[in-house]
Chimera marker file (.cmm) of the C-alpha trace (Angstrom):
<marker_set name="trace">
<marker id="1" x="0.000" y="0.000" z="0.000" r="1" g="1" b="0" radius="0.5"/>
<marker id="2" x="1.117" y="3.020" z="-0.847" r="1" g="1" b="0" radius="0.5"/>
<marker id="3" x="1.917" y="5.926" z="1.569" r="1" g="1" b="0" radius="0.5"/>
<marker id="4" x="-1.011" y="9.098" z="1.175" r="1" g="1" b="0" radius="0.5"/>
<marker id="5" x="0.844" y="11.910" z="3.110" r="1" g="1" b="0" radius="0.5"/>
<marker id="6" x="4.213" y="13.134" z="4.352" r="1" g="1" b="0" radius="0.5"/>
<marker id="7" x="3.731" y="11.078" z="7.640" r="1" g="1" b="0" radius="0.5"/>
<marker id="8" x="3.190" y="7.463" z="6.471" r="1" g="1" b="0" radius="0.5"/>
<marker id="9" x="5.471" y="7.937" z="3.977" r="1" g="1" b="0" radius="0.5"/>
<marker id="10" x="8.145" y="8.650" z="6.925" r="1" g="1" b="0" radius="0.5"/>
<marker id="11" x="6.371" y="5.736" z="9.412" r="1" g="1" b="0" radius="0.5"/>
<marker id="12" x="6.572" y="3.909" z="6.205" r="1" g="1" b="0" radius="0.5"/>
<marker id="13" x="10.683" y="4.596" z="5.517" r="1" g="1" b="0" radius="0.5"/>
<marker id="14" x="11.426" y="4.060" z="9.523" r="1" g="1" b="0" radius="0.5"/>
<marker id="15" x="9.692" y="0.512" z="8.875" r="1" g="1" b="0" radius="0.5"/>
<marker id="16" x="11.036" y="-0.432" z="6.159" r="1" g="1" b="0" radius="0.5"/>
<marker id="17" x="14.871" y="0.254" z="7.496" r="1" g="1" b="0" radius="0.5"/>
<marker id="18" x="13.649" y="-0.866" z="10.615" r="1" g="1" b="0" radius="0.5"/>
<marker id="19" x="13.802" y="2.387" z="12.799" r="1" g="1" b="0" radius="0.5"/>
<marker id="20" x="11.817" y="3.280" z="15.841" r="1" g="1" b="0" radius="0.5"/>
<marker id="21" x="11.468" y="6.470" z="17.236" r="1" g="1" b="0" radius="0.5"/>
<marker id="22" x="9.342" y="7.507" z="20.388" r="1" g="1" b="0" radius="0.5"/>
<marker id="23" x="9.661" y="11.188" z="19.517" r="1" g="1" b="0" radius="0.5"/>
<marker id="24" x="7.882" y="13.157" z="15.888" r="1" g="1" b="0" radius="0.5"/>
<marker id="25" x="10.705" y="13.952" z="14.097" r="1" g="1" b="0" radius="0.5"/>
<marker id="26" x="13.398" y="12.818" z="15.546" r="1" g="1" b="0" radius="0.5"/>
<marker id="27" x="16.829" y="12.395" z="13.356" r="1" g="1" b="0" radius="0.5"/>
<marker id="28" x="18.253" y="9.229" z="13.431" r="1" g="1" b="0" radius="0.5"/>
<marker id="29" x="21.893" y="8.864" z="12.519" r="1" g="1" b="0" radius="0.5"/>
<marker id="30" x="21.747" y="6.254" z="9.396" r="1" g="1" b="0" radius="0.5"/>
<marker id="31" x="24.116" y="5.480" z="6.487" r="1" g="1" b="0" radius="0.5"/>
<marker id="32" x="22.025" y="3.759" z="4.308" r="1" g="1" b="0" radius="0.5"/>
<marker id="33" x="22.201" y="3.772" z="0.108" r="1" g="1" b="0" radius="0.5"/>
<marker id="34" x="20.226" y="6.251" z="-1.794" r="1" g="1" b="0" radius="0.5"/>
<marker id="35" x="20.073" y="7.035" z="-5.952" r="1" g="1" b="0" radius="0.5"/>
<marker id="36" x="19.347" y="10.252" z="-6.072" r="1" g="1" b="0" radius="0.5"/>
<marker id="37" x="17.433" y="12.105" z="-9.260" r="1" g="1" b="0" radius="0.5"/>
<marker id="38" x="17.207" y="15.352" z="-10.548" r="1" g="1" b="0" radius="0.5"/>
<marker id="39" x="18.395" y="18.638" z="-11.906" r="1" g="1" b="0" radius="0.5"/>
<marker id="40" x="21.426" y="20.536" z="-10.889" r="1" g="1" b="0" radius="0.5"/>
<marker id="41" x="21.744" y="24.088" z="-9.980" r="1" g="1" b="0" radius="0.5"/>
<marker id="42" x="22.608" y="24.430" z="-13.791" r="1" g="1" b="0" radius="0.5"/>
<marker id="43" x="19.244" y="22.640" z="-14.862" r="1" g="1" b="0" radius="0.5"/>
<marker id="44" x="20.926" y="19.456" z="-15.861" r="1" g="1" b="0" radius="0.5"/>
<marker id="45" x="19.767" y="16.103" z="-15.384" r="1" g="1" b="0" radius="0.5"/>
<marker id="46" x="22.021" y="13.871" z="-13.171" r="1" g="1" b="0" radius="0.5"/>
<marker id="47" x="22.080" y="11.277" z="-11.056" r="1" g="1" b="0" radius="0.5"/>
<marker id="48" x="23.928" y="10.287" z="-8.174" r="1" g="1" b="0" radius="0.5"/>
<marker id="49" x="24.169" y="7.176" z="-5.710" r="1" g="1" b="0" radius="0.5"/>
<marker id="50" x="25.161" y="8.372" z="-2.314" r="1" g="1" b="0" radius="0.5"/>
<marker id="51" x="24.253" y="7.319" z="1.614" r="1" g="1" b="0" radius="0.5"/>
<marker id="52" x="22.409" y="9.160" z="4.464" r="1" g="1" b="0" radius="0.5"/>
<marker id="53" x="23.991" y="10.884" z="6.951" r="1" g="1" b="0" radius="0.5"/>
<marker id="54" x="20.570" y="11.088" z="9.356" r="1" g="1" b="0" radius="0.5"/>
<marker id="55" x="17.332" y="10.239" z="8.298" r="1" g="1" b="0" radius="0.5"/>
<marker id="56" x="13.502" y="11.179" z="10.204" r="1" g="1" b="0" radius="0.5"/>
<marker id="57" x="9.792" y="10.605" z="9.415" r="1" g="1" b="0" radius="0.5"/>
<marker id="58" x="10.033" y="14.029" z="7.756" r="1" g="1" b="0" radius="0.5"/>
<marker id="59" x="13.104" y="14.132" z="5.360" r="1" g="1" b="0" radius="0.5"/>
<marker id="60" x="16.898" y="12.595" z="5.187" r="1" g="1" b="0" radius="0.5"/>
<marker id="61" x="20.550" y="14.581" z="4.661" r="1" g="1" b="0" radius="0.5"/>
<marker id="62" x="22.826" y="13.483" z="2.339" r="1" g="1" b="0" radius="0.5"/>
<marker id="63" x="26.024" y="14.050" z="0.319" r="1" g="1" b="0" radius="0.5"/>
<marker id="64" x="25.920" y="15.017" z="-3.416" r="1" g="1" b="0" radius="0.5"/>
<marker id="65" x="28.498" y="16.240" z="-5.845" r="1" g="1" b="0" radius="0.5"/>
<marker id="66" x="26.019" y="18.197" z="-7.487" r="1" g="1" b="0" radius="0.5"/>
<marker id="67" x="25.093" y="21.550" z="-6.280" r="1" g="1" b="0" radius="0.5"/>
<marker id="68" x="21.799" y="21.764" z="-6.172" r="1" g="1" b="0" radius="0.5"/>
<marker id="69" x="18.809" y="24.125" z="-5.578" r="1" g="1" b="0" radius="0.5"/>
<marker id="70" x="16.907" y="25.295" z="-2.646" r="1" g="1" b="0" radius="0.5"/>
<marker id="71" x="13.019" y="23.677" z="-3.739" r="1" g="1" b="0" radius="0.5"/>
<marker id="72" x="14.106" y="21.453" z="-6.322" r="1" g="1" b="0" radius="0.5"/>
<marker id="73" x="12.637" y="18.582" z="-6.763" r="1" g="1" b="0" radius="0.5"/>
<marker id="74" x="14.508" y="15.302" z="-6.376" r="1" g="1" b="0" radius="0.5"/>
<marker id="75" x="13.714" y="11.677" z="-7.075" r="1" g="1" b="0" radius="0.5"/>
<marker id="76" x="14.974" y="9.502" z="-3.852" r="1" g="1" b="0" radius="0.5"/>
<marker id="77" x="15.475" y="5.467" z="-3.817" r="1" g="1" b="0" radius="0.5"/>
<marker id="78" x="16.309" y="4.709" z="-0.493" r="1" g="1" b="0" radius="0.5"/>
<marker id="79" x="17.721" y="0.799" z="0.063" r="1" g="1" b="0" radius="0.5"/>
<marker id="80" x="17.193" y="-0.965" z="2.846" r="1" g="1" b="0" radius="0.5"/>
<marker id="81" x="20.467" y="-2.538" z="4.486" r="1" g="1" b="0" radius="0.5"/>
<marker id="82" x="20.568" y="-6.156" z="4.440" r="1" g="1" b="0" radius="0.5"/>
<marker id="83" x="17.571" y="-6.212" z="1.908" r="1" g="1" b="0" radius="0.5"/>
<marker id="84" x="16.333" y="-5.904" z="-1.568" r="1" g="1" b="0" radius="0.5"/>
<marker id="85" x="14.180" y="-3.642" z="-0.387" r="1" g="1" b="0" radius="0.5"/>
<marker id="86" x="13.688" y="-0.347" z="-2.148" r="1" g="1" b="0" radius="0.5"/>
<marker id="87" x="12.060" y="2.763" z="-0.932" r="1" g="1" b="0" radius="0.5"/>
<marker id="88" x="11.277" y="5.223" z="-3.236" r="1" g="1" b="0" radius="0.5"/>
<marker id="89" x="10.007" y="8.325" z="-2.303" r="1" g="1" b="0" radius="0.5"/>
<marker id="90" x="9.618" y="12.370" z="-3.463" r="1" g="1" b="0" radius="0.5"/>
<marker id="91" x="11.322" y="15.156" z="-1.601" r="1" g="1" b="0" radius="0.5"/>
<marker id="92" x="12.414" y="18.712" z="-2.028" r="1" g="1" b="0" radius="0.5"/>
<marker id="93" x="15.466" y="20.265" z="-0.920" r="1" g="1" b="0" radius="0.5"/>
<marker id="94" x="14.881" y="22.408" z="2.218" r="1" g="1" b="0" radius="0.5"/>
<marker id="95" x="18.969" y="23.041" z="2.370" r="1" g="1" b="0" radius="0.5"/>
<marker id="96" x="21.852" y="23.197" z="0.692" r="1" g="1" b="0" radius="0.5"/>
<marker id="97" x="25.170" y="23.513" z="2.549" r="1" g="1" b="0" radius="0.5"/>
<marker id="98" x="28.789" y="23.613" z="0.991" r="1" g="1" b="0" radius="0.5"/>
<marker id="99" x="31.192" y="21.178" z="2.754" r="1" g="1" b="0" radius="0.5"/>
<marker id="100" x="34.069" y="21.678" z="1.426" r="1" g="1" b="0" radius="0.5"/>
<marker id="101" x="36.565" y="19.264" z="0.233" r="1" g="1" b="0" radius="0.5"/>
<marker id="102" x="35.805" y="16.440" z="-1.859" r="1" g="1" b="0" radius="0.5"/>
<marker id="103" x="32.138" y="15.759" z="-0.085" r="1" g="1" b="0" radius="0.5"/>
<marker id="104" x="30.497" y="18.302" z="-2.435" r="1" g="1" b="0" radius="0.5"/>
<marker id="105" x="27.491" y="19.733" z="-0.392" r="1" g="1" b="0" radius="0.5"/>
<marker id="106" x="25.352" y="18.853" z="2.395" r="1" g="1" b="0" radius="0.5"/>
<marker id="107" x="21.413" y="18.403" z="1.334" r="1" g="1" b="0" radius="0.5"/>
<marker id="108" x="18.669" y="18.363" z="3.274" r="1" g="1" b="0" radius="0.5"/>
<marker id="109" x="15.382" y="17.533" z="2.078" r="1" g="1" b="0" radius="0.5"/>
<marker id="110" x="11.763" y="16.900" z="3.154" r="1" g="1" b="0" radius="0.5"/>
<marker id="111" x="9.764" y="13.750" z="2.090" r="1" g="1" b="0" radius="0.5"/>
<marker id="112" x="6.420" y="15.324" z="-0.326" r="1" g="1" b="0" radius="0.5"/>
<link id1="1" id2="2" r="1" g="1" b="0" radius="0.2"/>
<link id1="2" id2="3" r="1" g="1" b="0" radius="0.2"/>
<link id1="3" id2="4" r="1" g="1" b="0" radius="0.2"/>
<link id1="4" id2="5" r="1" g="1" b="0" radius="0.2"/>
<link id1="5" id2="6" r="1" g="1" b="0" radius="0.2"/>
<link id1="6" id2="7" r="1" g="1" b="0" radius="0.2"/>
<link id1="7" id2="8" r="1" g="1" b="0" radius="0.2"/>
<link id1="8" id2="9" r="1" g="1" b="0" radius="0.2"/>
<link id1="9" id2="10" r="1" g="1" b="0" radius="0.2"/>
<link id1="10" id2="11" r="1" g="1" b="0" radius="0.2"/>
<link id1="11" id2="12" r="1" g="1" b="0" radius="0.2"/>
<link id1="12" id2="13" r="1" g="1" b="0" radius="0.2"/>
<link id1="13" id2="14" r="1" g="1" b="0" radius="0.2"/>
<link id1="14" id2="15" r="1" g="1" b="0" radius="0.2"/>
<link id1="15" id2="16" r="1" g="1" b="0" radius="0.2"/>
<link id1="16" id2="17" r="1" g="1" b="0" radius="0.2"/>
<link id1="17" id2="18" r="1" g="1" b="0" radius="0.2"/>
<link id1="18" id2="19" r="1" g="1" b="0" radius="0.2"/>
<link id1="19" id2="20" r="1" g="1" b="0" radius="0.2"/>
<link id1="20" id2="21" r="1" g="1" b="0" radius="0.2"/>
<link id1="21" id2="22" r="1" g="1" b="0" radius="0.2"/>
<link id1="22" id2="23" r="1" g="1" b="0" radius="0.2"/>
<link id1="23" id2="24" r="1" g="1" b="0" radius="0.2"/>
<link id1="24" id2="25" r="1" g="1" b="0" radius="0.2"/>
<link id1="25" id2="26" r="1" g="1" b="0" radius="0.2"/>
<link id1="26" id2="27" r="1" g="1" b="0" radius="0.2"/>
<link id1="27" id2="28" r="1" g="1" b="0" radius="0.2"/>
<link id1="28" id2="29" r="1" g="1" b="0" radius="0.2"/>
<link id1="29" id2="30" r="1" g="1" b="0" radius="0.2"/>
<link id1="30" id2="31" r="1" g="1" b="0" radius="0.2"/>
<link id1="31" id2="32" r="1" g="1" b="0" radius="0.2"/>
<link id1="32" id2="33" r="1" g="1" b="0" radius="0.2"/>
<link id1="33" id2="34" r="1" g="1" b="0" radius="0.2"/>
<link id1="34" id2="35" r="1" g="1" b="0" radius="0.2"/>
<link id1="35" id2="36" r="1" g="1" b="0" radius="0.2"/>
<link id1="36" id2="37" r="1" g="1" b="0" radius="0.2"/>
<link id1="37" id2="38" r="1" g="1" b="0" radius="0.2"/>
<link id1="38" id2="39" r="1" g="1" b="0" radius="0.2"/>
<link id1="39" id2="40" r="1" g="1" b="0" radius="0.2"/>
<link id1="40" id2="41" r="1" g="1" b="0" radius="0.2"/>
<link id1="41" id2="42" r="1" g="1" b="0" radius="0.2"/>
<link id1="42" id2="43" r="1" g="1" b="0" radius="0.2"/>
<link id1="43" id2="44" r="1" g="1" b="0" radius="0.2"/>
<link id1="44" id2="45" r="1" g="1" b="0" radius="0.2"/>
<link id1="45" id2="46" r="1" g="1" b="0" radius="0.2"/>
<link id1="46" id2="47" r="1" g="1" b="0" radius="0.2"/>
<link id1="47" id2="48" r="1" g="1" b="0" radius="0.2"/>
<link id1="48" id2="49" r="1" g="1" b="0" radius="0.2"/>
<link id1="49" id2="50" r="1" g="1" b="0" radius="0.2"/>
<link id1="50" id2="51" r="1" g="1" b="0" radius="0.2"/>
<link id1="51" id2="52" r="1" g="1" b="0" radius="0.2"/>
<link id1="52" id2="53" r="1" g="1" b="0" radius="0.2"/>
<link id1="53" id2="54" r="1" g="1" b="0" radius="0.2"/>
<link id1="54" id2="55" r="1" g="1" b="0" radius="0.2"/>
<link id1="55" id2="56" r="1" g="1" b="0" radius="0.2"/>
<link id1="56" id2="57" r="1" g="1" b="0" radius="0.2"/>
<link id1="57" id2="58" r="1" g="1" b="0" radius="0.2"/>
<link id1="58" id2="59" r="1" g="1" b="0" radius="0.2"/>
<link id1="59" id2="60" r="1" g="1" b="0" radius="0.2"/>
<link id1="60" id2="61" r="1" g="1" b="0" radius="0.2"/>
<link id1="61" id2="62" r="1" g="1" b="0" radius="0.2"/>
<link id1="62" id2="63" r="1" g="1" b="0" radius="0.2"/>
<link id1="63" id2="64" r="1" g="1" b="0" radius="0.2"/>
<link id1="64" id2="65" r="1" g="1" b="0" radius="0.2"/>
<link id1="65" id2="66" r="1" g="1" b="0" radius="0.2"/>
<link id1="66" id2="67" r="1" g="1" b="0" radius="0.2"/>
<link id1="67" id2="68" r="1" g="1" b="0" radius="0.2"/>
<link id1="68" id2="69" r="1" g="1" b="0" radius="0.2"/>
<link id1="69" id2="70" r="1" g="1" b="0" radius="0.2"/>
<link id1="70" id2="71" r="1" g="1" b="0" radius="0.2"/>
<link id1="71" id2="72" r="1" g="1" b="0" radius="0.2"/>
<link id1="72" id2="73" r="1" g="1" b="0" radius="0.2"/>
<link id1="73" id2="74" r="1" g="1" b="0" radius="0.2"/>
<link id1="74" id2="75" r="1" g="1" b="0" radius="0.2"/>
<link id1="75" id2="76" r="1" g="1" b="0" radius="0.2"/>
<link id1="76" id2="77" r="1" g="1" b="0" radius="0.2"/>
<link id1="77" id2="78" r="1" g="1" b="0" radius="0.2"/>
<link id1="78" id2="79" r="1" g="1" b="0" radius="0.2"/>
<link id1="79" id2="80" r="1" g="1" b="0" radius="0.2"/>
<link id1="80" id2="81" r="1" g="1" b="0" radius="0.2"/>
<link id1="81" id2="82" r="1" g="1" b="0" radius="0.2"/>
<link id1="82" id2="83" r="1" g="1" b="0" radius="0.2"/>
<link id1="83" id2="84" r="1" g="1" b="0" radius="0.2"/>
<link id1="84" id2="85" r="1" g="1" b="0" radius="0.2"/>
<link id1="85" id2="86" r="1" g="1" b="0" radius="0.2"/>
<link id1="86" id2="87" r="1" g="1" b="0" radius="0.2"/>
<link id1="87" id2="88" r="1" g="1" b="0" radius="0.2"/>
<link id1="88" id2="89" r="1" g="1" b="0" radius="0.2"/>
<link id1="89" id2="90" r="1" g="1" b="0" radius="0.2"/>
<link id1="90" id2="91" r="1" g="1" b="0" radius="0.2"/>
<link id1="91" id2="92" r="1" g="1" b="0" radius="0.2"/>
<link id1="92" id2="93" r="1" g="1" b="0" radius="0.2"/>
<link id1="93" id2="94" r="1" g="1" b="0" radius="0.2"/>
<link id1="94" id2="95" r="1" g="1" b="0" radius="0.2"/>
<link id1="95" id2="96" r="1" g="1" b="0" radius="0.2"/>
<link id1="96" id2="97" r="1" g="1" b="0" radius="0.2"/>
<link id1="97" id2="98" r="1" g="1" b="0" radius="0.2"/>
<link id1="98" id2="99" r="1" g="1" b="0" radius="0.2"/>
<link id1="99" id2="100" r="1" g="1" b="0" radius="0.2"/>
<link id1="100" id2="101" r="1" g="1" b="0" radius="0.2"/>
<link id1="101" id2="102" r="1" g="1" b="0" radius="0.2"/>
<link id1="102" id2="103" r="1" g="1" b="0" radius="0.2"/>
<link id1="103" id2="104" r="1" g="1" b="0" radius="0.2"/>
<link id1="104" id2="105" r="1" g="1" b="0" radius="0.2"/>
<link id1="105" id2="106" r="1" g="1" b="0" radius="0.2"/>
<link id1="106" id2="107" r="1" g="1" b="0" radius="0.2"/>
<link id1="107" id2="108" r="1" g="1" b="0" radius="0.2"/>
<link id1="108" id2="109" r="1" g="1" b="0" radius="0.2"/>
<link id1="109" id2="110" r="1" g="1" b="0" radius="0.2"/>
<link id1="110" id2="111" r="1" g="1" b="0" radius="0.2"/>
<link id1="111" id2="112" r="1" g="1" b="0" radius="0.2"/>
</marker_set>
């Protein structure tokens, strides 16, 4: 079944990588594969496997090469460790951080 709002879809990530949190919105430090899709900063198409740096019901951070822009819209398969499991999932960026060094920059987005 498919998640209908920003909420399952987070309940719906936290059970699928087996989280559980006793608090709304609580980050959870995670490193777990994502593919990320979408445009850069320039308006080009990429895409871009990375891992999570903390994950909640509401959104995930992340590492990308690409510079990306404040509201884009991205394209997010999140894989569950130890599992062919898949999640994939809608989000728009909410920040974008540089992080100098060979990290590129330090995304935050929100699960839509």
């Amino acid at each position: 079944m498919a998640p209908k709002n920003d909420q399952q879809a987070g309940e719906y990530l936290k059970q699928l990588l087996g989280c559980v949190e006793r608090r709304k919105r609580k980050r959870v430090e995670m490193n777990v594969p994502i593919k990320v899709k979408g445009s850069d900063a320039q308006g080009n198409a990429f895409e871009e496997q990375t891992e999570s740096l903390d994950i909640s019901s509401n959104g995930v951070a992340f590492f990308l090469k690409q510079r990306v822009r404040v509201t884009s819209a991205l394209e997010l398969s999140v894989s569950r460790p130890n599992s062919k499991d898949v999640f994939e999932q809608k989000a728009r960026v909410i920040r974008v951080e540089d992080s100098s060094g060979q990290l590129g920059y330090k995304i935050a987005v929100k699960f839509v």
